[in-house]
N, CA, C and O atoms as a GROMACS GRO file, in nm:
protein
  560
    1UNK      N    1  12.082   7.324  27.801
    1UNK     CA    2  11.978   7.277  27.712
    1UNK      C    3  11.855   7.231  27.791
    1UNK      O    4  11.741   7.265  27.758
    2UNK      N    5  11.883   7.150  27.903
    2UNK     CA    6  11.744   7.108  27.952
    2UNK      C    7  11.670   7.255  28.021
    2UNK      O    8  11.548   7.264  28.006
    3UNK      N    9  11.732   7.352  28.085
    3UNK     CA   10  11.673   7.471  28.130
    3UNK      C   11  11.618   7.518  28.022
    3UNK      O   12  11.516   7.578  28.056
    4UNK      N   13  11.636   7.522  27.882
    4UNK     CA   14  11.577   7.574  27.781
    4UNK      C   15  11.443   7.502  27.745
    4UNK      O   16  11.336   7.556  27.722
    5UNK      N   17  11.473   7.363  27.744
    5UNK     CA   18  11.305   7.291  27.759
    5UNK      C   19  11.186   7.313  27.804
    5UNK      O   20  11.095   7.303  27.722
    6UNK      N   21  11.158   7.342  27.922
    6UNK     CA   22  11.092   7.356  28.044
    6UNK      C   23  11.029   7.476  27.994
    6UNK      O   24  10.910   7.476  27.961
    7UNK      N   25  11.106   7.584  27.986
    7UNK     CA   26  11.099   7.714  27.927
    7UNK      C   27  10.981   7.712  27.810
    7UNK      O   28  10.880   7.781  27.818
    8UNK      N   29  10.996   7.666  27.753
    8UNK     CA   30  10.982   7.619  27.572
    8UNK      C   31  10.815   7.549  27.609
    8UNK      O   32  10.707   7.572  27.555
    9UNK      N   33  10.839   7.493  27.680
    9UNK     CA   34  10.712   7.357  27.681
    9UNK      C   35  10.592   7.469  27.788
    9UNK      O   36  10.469   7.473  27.779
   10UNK      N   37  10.663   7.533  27.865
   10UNK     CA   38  10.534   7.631  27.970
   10UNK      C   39  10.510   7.769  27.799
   10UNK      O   40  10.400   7.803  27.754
   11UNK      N   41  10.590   7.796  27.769
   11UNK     CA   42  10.524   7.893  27.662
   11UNK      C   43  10.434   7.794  27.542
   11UNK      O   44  10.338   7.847  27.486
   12UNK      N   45  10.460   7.687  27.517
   12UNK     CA   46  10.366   7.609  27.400
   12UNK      C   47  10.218   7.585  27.534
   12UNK      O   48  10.096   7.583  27.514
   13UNK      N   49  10.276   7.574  27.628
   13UNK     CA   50  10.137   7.558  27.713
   13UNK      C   51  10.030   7.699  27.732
   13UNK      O   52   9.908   7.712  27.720
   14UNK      N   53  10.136   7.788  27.766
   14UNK     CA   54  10.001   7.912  27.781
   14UNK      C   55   9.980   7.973  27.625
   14UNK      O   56   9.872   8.031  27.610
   15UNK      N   57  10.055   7.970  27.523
   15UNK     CA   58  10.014   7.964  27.410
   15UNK      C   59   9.871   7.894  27.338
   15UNK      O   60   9.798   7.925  27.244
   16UNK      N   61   9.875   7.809  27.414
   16UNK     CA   62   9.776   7.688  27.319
   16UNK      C   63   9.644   7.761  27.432
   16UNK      O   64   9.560   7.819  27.363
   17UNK      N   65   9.619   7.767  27.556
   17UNK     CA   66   9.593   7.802  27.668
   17UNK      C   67   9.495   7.902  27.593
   17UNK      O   68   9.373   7.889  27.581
   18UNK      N   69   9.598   8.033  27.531
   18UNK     CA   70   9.531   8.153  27.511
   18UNK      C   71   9.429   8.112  27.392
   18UNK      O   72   9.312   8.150  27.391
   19UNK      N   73   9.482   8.037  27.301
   19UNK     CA   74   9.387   8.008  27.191
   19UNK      C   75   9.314   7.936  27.186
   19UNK      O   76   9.247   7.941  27.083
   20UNK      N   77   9.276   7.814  27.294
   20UNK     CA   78   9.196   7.764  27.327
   20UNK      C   79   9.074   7.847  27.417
   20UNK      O   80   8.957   7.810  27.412
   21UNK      N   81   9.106   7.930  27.476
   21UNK     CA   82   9.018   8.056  27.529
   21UNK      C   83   8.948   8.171  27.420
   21UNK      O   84   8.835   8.219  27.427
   22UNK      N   85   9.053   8.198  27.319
   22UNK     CA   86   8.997   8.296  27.222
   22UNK      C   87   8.932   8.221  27.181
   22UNK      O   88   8.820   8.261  27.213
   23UNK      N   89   8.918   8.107  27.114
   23UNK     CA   90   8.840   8.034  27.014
   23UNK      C   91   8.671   8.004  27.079
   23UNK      O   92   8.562   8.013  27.024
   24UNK      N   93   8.709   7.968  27.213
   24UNK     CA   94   8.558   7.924  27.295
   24UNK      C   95   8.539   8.036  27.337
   24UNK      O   96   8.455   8.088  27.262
   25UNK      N   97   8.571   8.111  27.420
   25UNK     CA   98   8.531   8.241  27.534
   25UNK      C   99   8.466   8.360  27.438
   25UNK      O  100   8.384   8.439  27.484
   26UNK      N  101   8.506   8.362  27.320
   26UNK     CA  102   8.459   8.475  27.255
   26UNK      C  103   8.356   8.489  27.116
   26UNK      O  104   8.366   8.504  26.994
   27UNK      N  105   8.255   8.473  27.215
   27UNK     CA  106   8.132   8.440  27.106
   27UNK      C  107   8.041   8.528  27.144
   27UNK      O  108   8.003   8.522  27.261
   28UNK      N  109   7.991   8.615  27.066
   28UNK     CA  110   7.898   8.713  27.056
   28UNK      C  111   7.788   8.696  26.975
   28UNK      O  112   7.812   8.642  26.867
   29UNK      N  113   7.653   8.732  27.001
   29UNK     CA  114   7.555   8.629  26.961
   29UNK      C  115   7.500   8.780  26.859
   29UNK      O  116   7.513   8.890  26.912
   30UNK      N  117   7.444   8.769  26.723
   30UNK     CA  118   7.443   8.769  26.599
   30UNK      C  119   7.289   8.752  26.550
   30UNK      O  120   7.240   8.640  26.533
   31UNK      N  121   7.225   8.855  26.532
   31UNK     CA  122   7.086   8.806  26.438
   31UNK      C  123   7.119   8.853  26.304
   31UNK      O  124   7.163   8.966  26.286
   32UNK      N  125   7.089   8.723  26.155
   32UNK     CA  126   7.103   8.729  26.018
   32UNK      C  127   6.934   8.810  26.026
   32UNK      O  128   6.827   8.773  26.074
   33UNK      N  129   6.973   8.929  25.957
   33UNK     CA  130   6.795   8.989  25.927
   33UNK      C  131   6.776   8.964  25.789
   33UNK      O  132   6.882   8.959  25.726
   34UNK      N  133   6.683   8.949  25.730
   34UNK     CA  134   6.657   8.926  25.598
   34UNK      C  135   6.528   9.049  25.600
   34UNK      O  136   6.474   9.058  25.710
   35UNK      N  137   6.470   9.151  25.482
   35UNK     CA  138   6.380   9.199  25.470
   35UNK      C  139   6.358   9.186  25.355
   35UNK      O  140   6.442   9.213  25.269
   36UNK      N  141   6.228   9.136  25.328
   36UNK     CA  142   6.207   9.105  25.181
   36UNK      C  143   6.069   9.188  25.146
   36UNK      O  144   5.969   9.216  25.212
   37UNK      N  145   6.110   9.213  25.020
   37UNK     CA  146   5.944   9.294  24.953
   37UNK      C  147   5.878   9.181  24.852
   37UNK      O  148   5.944   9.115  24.771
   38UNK      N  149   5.757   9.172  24.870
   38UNK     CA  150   5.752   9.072  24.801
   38UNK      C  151   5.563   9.147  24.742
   38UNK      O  152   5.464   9.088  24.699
   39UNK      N  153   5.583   9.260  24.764
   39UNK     CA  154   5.447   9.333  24.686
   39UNK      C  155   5.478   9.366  24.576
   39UNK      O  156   5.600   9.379  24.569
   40UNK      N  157   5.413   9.392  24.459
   40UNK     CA  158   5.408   9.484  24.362
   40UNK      C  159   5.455   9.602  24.301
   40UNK      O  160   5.444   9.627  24.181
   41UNK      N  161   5.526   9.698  24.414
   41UNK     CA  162   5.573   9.798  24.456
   41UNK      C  163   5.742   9.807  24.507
   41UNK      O  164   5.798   9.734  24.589
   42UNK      N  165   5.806   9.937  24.422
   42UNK     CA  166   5.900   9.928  24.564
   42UNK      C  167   5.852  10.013  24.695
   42UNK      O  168   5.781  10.112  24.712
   43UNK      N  169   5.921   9.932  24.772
   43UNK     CA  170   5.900  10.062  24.901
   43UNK      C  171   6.024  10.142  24.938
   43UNK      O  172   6.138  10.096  24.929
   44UNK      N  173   6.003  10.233  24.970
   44UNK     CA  174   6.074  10.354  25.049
   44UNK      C  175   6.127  10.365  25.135
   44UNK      O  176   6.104  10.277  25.218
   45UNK      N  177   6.221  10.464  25.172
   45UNK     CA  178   6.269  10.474  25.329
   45UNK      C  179   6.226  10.380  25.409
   45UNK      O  180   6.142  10.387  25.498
   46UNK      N  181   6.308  10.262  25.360
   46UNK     CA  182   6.280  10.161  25.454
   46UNK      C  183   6.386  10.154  25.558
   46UNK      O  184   6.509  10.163  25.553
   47UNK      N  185   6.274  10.128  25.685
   47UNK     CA  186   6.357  10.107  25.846
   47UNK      C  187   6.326  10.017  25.872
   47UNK      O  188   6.214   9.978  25.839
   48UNK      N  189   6.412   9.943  25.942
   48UNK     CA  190   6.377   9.859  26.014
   48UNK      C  191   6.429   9.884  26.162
   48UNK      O  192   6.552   9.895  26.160
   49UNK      N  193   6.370   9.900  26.308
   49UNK     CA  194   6.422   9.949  26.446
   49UNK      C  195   6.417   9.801  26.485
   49UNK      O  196   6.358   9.697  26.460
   50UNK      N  197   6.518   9.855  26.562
   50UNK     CA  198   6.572   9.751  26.687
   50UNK      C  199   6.592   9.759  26.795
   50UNK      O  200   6.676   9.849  26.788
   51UNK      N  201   6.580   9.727  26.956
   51UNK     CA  202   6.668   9.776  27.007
   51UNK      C  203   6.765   9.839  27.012
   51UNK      O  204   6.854   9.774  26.957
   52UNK      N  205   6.816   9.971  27.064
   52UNK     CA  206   6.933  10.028  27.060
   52UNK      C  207   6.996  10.048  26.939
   52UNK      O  208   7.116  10.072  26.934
   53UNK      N  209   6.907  10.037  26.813
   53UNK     CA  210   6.954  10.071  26.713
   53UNK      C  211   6.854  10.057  26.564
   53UNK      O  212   6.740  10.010  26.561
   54UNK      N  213   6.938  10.114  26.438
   54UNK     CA  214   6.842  10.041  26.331
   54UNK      C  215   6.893  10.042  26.236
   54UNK      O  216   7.010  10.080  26.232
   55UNK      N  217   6.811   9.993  26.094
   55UNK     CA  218   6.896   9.943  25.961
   55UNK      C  219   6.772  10.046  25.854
   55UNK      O  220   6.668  10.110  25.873
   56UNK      N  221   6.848  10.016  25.758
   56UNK     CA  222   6.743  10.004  25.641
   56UNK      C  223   6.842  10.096  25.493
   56UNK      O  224   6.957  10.132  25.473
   57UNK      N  225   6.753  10.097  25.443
   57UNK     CA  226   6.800  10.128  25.328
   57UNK      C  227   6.677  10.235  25.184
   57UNK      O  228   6.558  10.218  25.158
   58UNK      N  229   6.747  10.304  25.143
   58UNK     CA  230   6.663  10.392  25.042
   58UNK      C  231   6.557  10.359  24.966
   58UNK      O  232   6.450  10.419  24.957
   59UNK      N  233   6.605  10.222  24.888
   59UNK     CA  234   6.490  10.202  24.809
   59UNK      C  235   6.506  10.049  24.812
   59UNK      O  236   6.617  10.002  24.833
   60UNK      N  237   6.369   9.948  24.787
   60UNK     CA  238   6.410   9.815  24.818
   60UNK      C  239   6.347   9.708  24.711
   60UNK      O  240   6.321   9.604  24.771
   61UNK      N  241   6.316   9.700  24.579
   61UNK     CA  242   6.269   9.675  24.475
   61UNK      C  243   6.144   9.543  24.492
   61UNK      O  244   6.132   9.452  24.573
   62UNK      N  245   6.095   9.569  24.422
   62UNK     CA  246   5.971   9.419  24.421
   62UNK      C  247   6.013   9.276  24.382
   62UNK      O  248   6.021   9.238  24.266
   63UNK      N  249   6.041   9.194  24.496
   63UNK     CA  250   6.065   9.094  24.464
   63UNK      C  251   6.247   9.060  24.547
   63UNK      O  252   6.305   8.951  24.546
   64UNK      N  253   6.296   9.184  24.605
   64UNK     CA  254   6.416   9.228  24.627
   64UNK      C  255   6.408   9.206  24.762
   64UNK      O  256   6.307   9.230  24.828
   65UNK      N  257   6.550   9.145  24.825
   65UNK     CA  258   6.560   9.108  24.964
   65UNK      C  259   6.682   9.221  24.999
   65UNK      O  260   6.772   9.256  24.924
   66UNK      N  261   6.658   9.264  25.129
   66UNK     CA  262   6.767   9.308  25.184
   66UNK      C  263   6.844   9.287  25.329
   66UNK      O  264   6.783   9.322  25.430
   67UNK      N  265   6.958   9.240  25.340
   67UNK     CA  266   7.014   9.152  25.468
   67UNK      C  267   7.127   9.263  25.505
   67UNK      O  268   7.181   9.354  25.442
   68UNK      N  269   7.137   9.202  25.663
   68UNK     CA  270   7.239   9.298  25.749
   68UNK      C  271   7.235   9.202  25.858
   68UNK      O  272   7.151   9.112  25.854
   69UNK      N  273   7.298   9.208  25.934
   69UNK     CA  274   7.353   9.150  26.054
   69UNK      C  275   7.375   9.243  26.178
   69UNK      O  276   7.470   9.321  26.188
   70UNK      N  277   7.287   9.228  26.263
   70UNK     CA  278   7.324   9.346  26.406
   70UNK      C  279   7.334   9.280  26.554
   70UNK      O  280   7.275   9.172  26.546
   71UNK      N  281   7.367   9.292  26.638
   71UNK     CA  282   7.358   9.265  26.738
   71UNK      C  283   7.239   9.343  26.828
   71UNK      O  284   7.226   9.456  26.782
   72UNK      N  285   7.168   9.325  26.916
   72UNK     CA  286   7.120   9.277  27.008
   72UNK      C  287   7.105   9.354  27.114
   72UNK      O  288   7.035   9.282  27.186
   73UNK      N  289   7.126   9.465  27.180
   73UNK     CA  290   7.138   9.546  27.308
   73UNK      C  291   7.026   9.587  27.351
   73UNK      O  292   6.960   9.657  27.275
   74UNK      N  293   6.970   9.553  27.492
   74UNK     CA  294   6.863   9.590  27.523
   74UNK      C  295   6.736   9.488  27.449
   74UNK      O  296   6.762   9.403  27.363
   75UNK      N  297   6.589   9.518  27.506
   75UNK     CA  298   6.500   9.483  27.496
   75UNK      C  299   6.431   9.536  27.386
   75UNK      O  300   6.505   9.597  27.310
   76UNK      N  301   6.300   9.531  27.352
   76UNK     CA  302   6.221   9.595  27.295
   76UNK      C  303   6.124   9.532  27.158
   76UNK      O  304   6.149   9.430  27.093
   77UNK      N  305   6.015   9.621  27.141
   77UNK     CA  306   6.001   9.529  27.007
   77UNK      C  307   6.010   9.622  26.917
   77UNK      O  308   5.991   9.743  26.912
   78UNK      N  309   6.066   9.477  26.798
   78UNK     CA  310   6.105   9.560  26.650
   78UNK      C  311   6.017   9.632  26.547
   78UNK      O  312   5.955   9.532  26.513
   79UNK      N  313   5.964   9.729  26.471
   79UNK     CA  314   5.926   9.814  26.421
   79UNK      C  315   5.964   9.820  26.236
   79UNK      O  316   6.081   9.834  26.200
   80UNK      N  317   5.902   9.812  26.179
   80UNK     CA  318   5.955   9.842  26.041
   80UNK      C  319   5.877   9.984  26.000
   80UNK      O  320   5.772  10.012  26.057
   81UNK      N  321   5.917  10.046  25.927
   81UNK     CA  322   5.865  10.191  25.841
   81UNK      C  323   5.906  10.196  25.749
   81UNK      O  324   6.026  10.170  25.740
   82UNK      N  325   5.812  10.243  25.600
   82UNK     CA  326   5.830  10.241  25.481
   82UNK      C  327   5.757  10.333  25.374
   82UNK      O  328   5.650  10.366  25.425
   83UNK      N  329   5.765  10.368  25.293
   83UNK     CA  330   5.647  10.428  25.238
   83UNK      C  331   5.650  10.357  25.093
   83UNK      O  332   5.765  10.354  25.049
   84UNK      N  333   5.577  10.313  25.028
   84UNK     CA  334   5.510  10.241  24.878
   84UNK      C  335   5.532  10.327  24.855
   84UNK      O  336   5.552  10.426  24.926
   85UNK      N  337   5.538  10.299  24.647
   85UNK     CA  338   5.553  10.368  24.584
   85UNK      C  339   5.473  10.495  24.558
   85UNK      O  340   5.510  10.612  24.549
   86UNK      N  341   5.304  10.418  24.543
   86UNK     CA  342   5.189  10.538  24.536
   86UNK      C  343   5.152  10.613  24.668
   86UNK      O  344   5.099  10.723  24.655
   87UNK      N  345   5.175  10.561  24.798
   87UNK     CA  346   5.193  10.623  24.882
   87UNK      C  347   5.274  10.752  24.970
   87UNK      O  348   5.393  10.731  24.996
   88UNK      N  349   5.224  10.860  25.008
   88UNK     CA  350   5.298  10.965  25.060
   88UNK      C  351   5.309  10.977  25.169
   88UNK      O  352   5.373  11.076  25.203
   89UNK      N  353   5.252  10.883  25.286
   89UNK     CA  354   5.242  10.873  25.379
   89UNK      C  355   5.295  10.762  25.436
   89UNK      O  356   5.281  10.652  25.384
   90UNK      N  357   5.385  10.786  25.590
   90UNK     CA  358   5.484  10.648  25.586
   90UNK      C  359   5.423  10.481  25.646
   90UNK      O  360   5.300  10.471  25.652
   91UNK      N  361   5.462  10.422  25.667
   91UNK     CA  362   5.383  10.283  25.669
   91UNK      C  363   5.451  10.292  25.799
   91UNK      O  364   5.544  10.364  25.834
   92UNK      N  365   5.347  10.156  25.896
   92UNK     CA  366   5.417  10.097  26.022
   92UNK      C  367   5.364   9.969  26.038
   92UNK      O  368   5.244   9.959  26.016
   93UNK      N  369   5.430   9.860  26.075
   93UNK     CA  370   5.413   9.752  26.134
   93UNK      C  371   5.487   9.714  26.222
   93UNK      O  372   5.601   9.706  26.176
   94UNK      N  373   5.480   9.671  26.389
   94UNK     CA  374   5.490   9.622  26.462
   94UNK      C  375   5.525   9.517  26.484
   94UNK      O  376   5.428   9.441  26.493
   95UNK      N  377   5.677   9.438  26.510
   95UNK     CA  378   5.666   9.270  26.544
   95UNK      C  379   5.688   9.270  26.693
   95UNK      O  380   5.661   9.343  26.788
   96UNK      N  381   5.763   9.127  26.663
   96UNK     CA  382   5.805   9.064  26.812
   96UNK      C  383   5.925   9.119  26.872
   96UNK      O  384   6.012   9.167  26.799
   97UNK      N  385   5.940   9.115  27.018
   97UNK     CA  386   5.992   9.187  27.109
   97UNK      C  387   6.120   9.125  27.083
   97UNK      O  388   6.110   9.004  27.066
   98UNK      N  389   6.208   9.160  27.077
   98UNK     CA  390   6.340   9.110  27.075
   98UNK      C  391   6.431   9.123  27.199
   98UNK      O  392   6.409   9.208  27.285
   99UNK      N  393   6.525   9.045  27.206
   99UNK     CA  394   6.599   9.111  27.350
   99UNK      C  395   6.751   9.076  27.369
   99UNK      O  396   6.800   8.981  27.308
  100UNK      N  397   6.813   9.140  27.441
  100UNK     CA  398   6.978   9.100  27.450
  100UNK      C  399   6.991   8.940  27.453
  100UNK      O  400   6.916   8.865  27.515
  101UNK      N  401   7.108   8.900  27.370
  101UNK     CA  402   7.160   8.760  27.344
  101UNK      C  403   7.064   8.712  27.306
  101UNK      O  404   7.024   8.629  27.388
  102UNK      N  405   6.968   8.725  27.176
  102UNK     CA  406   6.917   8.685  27.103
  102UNK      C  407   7.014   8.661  27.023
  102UNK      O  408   7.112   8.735  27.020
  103UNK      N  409   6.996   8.513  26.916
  103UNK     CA  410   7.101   8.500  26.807
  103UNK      C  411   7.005   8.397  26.694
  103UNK      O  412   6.930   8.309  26.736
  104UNK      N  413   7.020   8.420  26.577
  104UNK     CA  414   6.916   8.341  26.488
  104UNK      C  415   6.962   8.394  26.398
  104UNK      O  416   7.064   8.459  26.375
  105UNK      N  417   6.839   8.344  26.321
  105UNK     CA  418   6.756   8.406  26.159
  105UNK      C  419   6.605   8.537  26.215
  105UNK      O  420   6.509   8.530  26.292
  106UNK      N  421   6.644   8.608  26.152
  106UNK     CA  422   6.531   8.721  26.171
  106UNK      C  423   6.483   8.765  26.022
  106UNK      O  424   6.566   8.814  25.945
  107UNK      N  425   6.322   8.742  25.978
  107UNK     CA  426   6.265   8.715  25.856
  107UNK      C  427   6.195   8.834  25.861
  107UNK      O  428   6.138   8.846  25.970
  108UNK      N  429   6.173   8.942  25.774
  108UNK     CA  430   6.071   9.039  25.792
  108UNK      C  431   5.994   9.059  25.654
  108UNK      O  432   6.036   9.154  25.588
  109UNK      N  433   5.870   8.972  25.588
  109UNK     CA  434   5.844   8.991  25.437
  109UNK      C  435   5.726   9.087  25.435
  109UNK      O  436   5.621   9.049  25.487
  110UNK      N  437   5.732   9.192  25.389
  110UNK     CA  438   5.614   9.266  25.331
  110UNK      C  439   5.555   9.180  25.216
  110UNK      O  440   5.614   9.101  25.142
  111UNK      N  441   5.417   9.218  25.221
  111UNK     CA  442   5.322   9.166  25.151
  111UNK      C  443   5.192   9.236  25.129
  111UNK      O  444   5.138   9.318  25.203
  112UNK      N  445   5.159   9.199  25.034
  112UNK     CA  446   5.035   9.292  25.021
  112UNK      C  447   4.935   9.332  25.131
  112UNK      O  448   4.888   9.443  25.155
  113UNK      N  449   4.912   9.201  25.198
  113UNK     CA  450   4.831   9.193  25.294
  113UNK      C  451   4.881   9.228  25.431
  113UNK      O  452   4.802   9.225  25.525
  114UNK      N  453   5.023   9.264  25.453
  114UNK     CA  454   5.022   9.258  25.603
  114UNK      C  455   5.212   9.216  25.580
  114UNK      O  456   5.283   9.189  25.483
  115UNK      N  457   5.234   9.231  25.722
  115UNK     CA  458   5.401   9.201  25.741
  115UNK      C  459   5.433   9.080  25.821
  115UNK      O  460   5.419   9.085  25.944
  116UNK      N  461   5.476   8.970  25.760
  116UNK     CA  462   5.503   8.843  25.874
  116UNK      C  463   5.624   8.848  25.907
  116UNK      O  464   5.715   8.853  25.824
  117UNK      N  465   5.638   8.848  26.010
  117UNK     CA  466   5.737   8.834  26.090
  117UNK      C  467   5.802   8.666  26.137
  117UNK      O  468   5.715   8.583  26.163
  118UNK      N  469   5.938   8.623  26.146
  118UNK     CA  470   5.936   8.513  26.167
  118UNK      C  471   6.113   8.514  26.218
  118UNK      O  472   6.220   8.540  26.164
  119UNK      N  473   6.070   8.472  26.342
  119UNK     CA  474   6.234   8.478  26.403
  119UNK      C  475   6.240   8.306  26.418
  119UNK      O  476   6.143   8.232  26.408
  120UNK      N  477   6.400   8.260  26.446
  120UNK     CA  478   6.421   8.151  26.455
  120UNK      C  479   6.579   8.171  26.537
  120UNK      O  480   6.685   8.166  26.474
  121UNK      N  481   6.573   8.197  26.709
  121UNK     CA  482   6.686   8.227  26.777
  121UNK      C  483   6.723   8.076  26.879
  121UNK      O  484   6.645   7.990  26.920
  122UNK      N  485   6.828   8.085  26.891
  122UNK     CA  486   6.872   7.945  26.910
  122UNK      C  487   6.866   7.954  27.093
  122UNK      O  488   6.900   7.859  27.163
  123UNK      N  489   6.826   8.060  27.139
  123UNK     CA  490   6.779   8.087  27.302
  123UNK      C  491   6.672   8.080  27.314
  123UNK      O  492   6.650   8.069  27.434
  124UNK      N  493   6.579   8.078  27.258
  124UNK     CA  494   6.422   8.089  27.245
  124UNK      C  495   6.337   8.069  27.146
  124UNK      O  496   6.377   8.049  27.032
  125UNK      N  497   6.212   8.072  27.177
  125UNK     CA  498   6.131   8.011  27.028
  125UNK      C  499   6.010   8.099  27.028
  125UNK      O  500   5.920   8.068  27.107
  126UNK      N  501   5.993   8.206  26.948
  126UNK     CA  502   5.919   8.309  26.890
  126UNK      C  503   5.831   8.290  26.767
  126UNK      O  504   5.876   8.310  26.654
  127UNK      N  505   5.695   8.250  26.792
  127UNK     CA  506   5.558   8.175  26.680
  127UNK      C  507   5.574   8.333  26.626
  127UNK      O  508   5.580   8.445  26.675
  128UNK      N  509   5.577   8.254  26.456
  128UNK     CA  510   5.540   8.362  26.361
  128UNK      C  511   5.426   8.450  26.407
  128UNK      O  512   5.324   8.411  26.464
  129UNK      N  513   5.466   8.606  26.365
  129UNK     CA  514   5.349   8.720  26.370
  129UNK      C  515   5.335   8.746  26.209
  129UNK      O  516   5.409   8.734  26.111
  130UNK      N  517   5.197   8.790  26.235
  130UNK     CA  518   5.168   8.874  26.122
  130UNK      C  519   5.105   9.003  26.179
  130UNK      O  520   5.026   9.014  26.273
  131UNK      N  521   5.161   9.101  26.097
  131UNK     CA  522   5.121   9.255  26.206
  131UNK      C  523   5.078   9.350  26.041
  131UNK      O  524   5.157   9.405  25.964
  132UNK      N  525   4.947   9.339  26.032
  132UNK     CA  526   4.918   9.497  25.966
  132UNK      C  527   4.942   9.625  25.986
  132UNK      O  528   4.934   9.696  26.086
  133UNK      N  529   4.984   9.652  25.826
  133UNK     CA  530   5.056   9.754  25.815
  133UNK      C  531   4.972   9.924  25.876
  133UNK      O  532   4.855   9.921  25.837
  134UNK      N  533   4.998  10.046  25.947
  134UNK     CA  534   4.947  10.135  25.966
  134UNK      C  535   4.964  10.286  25.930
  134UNK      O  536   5.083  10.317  25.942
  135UNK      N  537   4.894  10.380  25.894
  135UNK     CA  538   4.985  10.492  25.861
  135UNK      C  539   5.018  10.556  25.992
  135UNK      O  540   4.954  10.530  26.094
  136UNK      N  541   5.129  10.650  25.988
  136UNK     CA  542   5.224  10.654  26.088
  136UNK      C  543   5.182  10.804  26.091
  136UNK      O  544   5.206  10.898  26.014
  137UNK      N  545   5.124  10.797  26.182
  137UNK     CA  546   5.075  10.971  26.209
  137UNK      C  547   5.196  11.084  26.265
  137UNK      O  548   5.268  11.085  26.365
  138UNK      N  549   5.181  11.188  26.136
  138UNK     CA  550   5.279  11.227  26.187
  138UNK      C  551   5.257  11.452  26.279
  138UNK      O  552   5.167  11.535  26.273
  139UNK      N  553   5.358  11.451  26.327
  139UNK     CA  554   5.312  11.559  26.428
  139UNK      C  555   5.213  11.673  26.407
  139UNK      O  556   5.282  11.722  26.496
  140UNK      N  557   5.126  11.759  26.379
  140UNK     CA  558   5.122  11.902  26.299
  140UNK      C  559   5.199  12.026  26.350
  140UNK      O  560   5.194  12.132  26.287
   0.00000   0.00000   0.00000
């Protein structure tokens, strides 16, 4: 019985060990994106780019938010593209540079006037942009 103790008490030790490691050691850092329309219009083929990747969705209604969650790889700055309703030609606005192990709130609101941008990452501190919108020339 006492050889069985010893035994017993080193496995409750590297047990607790491992889950005290999974719980802290494994944290991967997370931007909440929010894209909101907040014009008159829906917009279109909406993108949003990212580093090493991108989101978006078909159609995005007036007044209508749309959220996703991505990670982070690489540098770069983020990009939205869209086209309005009366518009046939695609839209572009330009934000802030984003970069690996960034983790926050990431705000992107269209507006009549222009696209504000507004990050809030818990590694850094990024002053709201506002970036007018451009048409996106495309090849002939």
């Amino acid at each position: 019985m006492t050889a069985i103790l010893p035994s017993m008490s080193k496995v409750a030790a590297v047990a607790f060990s491992c889950g005290l490691l999974t719980a802290l050691g494994c944290h991967s850092a997370f931007v909440d994106a929010d894209v909101r329309n907040r014009t008159p219009q829906p917009l279109s083929l909406l993108e949003l780019d990212y580093p090493s990747a991108s989101l978006g969705t078909q159609t995005l209604a007036p007044g209508a938010d749309f959220h996703y969650r991505f990670k982070v790889l690489g540098s770069g700055p983020a990009k939205l593209l869209w086209t309005g309703h009366a518009q046939t030609q695609q839209q572009q606005a330009t934000g802030p540079e984003l970069r690996e192990g960034d983790e926050g709130t990431f705000v992107v609101t269209v507006q009549p006037a222009g696209v504000d941008w507004t990050a809030h990452f818990n590694n850094r501190v990024l002053e709201p942009l506002v970036s007018s919108p451009k048409p996106l020339m495309m090849p002939k």
